[in-house]
C-alpha positions in Angstrom: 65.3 -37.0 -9.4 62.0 -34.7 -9.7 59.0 -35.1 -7.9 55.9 -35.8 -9.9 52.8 -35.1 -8.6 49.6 -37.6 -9.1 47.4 -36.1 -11.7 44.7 -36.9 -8.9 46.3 -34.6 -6.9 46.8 -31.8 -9.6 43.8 -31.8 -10.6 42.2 -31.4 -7.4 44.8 -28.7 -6.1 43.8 -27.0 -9.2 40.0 -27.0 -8.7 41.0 -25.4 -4.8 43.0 -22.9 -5.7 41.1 -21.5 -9.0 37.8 -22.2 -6.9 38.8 -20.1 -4.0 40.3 -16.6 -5.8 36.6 -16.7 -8.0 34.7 -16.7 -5.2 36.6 -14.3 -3.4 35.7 -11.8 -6.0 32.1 -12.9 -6.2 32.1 -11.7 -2.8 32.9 -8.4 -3.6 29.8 -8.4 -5.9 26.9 -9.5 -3.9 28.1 -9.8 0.1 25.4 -11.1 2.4 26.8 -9.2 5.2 28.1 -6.1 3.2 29.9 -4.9 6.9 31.2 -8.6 7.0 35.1 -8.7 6.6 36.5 -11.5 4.4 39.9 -13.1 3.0 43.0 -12.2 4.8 41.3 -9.4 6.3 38.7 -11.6 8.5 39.5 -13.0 12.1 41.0 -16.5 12.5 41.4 -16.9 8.3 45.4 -17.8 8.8 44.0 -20.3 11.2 41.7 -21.6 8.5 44.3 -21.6 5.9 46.6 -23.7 8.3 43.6 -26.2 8.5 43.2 -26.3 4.8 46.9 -27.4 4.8 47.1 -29.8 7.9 43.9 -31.5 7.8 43.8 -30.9 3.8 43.0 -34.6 2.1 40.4 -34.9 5.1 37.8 -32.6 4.6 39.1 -30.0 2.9 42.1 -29.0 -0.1 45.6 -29.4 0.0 45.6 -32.3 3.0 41.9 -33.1 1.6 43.4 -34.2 -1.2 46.7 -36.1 0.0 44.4 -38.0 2.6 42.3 -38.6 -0.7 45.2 -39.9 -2.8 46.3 -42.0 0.3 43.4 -43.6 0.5 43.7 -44.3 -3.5 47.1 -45.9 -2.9 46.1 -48.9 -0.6 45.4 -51.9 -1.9 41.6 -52.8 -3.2 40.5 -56.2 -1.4 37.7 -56.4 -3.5 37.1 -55.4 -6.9 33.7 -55.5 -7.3 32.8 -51.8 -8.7 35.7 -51.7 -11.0 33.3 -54.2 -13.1 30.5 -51.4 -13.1 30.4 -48.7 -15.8 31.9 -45.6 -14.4 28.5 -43.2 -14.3 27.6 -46.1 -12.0 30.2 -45.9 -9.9 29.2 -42.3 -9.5 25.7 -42.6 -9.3 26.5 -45.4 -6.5 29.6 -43.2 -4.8 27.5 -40.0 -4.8 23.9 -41.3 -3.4 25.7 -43.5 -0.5 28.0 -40.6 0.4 25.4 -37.8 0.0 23.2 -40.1 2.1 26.0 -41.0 4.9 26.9 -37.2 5.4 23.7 -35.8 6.1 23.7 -38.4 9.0 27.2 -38.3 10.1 26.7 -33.9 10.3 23.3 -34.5 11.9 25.2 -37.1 14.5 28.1 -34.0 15.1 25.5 -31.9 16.3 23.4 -34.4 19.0 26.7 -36.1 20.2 28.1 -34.2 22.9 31.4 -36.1 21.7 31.0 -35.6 17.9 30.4 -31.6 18.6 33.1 -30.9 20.3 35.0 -31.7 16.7 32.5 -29.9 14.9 32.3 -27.0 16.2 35.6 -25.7 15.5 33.6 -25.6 12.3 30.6 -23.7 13.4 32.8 -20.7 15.5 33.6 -18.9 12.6 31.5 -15.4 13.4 32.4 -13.8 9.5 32.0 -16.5 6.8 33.7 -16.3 3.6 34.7 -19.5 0.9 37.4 -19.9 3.1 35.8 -20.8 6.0 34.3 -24.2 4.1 37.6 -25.7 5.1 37.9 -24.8 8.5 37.3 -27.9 10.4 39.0 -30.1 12.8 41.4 -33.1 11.4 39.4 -35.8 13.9 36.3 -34.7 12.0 37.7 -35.3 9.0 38.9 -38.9 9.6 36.0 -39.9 10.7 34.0 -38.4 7.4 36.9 -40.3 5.3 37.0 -43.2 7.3 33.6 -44.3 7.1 32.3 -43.0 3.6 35.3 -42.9 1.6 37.9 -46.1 2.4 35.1 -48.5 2.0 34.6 -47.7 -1.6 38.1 -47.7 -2.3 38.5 -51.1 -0.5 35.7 -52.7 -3.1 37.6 -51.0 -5.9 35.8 -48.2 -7.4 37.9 -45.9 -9.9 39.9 -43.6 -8.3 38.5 -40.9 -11.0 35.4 -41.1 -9.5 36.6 -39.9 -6.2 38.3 -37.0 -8.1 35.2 -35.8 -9.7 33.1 -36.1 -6.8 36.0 -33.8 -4.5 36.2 -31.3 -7.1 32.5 -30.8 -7.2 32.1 -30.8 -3.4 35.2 -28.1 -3.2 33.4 -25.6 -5.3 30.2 -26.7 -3.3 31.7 -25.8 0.0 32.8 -22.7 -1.7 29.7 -21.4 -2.5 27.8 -23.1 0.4 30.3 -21.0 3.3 31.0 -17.9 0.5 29.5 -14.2 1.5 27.7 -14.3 -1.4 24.0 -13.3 -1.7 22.6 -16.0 -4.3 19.4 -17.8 -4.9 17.8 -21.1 -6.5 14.1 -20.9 -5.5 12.1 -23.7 -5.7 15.2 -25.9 -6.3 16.0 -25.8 -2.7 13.3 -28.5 -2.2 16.1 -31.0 -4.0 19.7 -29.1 -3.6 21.3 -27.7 -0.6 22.1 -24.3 -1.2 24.2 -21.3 0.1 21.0 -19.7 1.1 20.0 -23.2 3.3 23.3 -23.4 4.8 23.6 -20.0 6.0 20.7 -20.8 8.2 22.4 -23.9 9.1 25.2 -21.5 10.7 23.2 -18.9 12.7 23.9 -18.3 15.5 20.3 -18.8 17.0 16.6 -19.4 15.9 15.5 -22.9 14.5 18.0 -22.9 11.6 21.5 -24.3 13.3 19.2 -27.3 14.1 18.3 -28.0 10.1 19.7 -28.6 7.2 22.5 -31.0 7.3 22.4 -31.8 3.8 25.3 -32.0 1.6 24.5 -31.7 -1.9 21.0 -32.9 -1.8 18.1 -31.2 0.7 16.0 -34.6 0.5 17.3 -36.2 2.9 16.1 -33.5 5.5 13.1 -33.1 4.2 12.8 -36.9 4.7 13.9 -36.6 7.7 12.4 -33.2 8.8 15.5 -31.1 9.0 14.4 -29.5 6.6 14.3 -24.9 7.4 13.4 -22.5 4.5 12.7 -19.1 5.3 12.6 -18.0 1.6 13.9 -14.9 0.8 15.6 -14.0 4.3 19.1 -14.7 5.5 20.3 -15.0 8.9 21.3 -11.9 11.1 24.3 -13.6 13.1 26.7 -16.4 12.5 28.3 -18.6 14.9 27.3 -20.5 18.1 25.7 -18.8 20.9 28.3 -17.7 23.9 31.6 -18.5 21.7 32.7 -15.3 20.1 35.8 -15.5 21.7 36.7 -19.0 20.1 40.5 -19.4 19.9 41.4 -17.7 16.4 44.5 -19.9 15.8 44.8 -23.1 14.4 46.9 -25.0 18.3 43.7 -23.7 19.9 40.9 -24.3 18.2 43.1 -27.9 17.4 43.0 -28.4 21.5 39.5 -26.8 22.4 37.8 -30.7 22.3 39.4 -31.1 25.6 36.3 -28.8 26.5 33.1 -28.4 26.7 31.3 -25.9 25.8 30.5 -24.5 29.3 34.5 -24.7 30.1 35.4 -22.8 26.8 33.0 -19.9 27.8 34.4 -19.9 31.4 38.0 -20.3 29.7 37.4 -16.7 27.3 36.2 -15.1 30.5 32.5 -15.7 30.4 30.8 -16.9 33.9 30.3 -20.1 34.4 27.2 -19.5 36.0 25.9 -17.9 33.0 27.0 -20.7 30.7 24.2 -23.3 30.1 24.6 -26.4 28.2 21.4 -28.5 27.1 21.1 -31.5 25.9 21.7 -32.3 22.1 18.0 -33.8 22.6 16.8 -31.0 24.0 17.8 -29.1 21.5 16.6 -30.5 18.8 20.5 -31.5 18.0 21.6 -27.7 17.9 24.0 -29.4 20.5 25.1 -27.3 23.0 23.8 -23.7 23.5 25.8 -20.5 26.1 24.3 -17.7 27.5 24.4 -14.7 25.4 26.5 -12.7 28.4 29.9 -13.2 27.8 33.1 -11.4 27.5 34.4 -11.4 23.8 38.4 -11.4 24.3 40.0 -14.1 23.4 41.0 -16.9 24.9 
């Protein structure tokens, strides 16, 4: 008997895969780091892959979507949304979630717990669209877990989940792509590539800002907010961790760690590894030394 696929699942697959190869050729047009190596070509982007297929219906593609679908096949307790027109579903779906994941990313950067998920996400030292996806599965249950079953437990169409995914696919795309682009003034309202970039550099006041997902509101509610108009950052990645394990067991295990161990682990030494505070740092979490060795772990 053949296996049919969900058209949930399809569709979504679809948006990933056609989403990926265009902005992989977008990068060839405008890189922000011309020097910057990306695809197959860039370190740890087999490992990234594997993440986009293990943690996928988490946080990101192929498993992004199953978890998604899962989540679609459990029973609805509640059906109060499926009585709402669907444009307010979304309007609902999208202003909760936006909302929730600007304080759940904001939370994986001051918990010394949360980061240690997280940064698998923030190690990547050349990003390209690819890179949107690597993240670590526990950080993805907890994003679906919390934002996502909820509204499936009150009953809101599962169409609505689709849409929203395959917008915030092709927004991760061009949020982590190597492609210089700009929206100006709009930036006071959407999170852009050119916010988020700042969001991954590897120093100055911009890894502690903008943790926005589609909307930049909420840190400028919050004051989160970082805008250096016109400039992008010079380094991506988090301070003393260069030598972050490139494949997808290691950077899977690295939570064990601190940050401090990691850098003593890749041959940095300990004395020169310095961990403050998530408070301290304005929730940057954890910050190394700059001496290091770069070989891998």
């Amino acid at each position: 008997m053949p296996i049919r696929l969900p058209y949930h699942f399809l569709t979504l697959f679809t948006v990933f895969v056609i989403g990926l190869v265009v902005f992989h050729f977008l990068e060839r047009l405008a890189p922000i780091i011309p020097t910057a190596k990306t695809g197959p070509r860039r370190r740890g982007y087999f490992a990234d892959l594997t993440a986009t297929l293990v943690d996928g219906p988490v946080l990101g593609a192929v498993t992004k979507i199953a978890a998604a679908y899962c989540i679609m096949l459990m029973p609805m307790y509640f059906e109060v949304l499926r009585q709402w027109p669907w444009w307010g579903q979304y309007a609902l779906f999208f202003l909760v979630n936006d909302f929730g994941r600007y304080w759940l990313h904001r939370w994986h950067h001051e918990s010394d717990f949360l980061w240690r998920f997280h940064r698998v996400h923030h190690t990547v030292t050349d990003m390209d669209a690819l890179s949107a996806f690597r993240m670590h599965a526990g950080e993805g249950l907890i994003k679906y877990g919390l934002l996502v079953l909820p509204f499936h437990i009150f009953g809101i169409n599962p169409w609505v989940i689709v849409a929203y995914s395959s917008i915030d696919i092709l927004k991760a795309f061009w949020h982590h792509a190597n492609l210089r682009t700009y929206i100006g003034p709009l930036n006071r309202v959407f999170n852009s590539a050119e916010l988020h970039w700042w969001h991954h550099s590897a120093d100055g006041p911009g890894h502690r800002s903008n943790y926005g997902s589609v909307l930049s509101i909420w840190d400028r509610l919050f004051g989160t907010f970082f805008w250096p108009k016109g400039q992008w950052p010079e380094r991506i990645g988090v301070e003393g961790m260069d030598a972050f394990p490139d494949d997808y067991a290691g950077q899977f295990a690295s939570i064990v760690h601190t940050d401090a161990e990691l850098a003593s682990r890749c041959n940095a030494p300990a004395t020169e590894a310095t961990e403050a505070s998530p408070q301290s740092s304005g929730g940057a979490g954890r910050r190394l030394s700059p001496s290091y060795q770069s070989e891998a772990c």
